[in-house]
C-alpha positions in Angstrom: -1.0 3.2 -26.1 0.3 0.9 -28.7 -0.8 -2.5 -30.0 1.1 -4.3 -27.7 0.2 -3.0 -24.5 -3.3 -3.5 -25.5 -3.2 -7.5 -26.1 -1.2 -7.5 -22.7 -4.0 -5.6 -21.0 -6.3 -7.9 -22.7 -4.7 -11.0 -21.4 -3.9 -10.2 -18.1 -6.1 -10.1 -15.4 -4.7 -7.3 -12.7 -2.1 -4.7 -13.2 0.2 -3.4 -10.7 2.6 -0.6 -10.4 5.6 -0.7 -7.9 8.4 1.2 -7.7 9.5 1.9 -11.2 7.9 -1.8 -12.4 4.4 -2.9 -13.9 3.1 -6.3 -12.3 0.6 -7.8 -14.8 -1.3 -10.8 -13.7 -1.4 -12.7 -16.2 -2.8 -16.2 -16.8 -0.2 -19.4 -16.8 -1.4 -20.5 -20.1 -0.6 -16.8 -21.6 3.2 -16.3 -20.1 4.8 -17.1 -23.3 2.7 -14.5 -25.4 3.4 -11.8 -23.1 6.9 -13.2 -22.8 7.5 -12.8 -26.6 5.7 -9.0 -26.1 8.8 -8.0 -24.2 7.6 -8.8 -20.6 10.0 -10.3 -18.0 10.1 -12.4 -14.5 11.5 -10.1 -12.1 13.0 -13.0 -9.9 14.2 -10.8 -7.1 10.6 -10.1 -6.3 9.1 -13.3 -7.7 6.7 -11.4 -9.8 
Protein backbone atom coordinates (compact mmCIF):
# COMPACT_ATOMS: atom_id res chain seq x y z
CA UNK A 1 0.00 0.00 0.00
CA UNK A 2 1.67 3.24 -0.74
CA UNK A 3 2.11 6.48 1.21
CA UNK A 4 -0.77 7.96 -0.07
CA UNK A 5 -3.44 5.57 0.54
CA UNK A 6 -2.21 5.46 4.00
CA UNK A 7 -2.69 9.34 4.95
CA UNK A 8 -6.19 8.85 3.14
CA UNK A 9 -6.96 5.94 5.44
CA UNK A 10 -5.71 8.01 8.24
CA UNK A 11 -7.99 10.86 7.54
CA UNK A 12 -10.98 9.42 6.66
CA UNK A 13 -13.35 7.97 8.87
CA UNK A 14 -15.27 4.90 6.87
CA UNK A 15 -14.45 3.31 3.61
CA UNK A 16 -16.70 1.91 1.18
CA UNK A 17 -16.49 -0.19 -1.89
CA UNK A 18 -19.28 -0.03 -4.62
CA UNK A 19 -19.27 -1.17 -7.88
CA UNK A 20 -15.79 -0.48 -9.18
CA UNK A 21 -15.54 2.88 -6.71
CA UNK A 22 -13.93 3.44 -3.12
CA UNK A 23 -16.24 5.79 -0.93
CA UNK A 24 -14.02 7.30 1.85
CA UNK A 25 -15.71 9.25 4.46
CA UNK A 26 -13.83 11.76 5.01
CA UNK A 27 -14.01 14.84 7.26
CA UNK A 28 -15.17 18.44 5.64
CA UNK A 29 -12.19 20.06 6.97
CA UNK A 30 -9.78 17.28 5.19
CA UNK A 31 -11.59 17.31 1.37
CA UNK A 32 -8.90 19.41 -0.07
CA UNK A 33 -5.96 17.06 1.25
CA UNK A 34 -7.49 14.12 -0.09
CA UNK A 35 -8.53 16.18 -3.10
CA UNK A 36 -4.82 17.04 -3.93
CA UNK A 37 -4.11 12.97 -3.18
CA UNK A 38 -5.99 12.22 -6.38
CA UNK A 39 -9.53 11.63 -4.89
CA UNK A 40 -12.67 12.85 -6.63
CA UNK A 41 -16.57 13.80 -6.04
CA UNK A 42 -18.42 11.35 -7.95
CA UNK A 43 -21.54 13.75 -8.56
CA UNK A 44 -23.72 11.19 -10.22
CA UNK A 45 -23.93 9.40 -6.90
CA UNK A 46 -23.30 12.45 -4.66
CA UNK A 47 -20.47 10.66 -2.86
Amino acid sequence: MTNIMKNIINISKNIFVESHHVYIDVPFDKKDIVKRKGAKWDIENKK
